[in-house]
C-alpha positions in Angstrom: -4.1 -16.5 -0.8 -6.1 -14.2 -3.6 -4.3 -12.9 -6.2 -5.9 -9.3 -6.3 -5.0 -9.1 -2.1 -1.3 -9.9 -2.3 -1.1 -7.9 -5.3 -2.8 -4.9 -3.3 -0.2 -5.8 -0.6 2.8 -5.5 -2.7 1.5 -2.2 -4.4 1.0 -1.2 -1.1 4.6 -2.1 0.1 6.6 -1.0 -3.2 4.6 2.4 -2.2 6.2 2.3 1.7 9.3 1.8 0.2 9.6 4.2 -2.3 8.4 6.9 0.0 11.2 5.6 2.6 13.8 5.9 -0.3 12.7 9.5 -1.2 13.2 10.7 2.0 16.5 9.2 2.4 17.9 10.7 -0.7 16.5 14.0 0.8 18.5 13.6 3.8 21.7 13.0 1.9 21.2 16.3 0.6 20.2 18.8 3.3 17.1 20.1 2.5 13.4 19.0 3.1 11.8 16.7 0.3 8.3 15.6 -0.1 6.8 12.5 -2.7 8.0 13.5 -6.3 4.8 15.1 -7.8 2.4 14.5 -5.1 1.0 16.4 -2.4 -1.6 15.1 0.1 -2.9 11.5 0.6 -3.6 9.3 -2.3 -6.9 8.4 -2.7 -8.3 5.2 -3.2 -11.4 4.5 -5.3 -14.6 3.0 -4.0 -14.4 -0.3 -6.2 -10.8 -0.8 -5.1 -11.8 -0.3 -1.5 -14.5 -2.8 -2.1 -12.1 -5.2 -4.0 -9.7 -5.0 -0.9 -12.3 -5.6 2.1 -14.1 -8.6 -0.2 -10.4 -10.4 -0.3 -9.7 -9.3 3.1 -13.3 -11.2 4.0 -12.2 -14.0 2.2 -8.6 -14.2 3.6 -9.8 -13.9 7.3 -12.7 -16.4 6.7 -9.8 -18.7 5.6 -7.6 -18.4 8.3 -10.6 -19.1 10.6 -11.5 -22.3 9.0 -7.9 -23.7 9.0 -7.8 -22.5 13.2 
């Protein structure tokens, strides 16, 4: 597997879970929380969404050889 994609996949994952922490430590406390310091969606850039579909590409072309 390509460095870059499991990278992005971890990032992606420690994200999930930090979010999922947040909101549990909000819940321990009674009130409403959101993500510390950020409101919306994050935004991903255009080369990083380019990075990500290219290994994607390469990871799917992969798995279909080895099938």
């Amino acid at each position: 597997m390509d460095i870059q994609s499991l990278l992005a996949e971890l990032k992606h994952e420690r994200d999930r879970i930090e979010q999922a922490i947040s909101a549990l430590e909000g819940l321990g406390k009674g009130g409403r929380t959101t993500a510390k310091g950020r409101k919306g969606r994050r935004h991903m850039s255009a080369e990083a969404r380019a990075r990500i579909s290219a290994a994607m590409k390469k990871r799917w072309a992969a798995r279909k050889k080895a099938a």
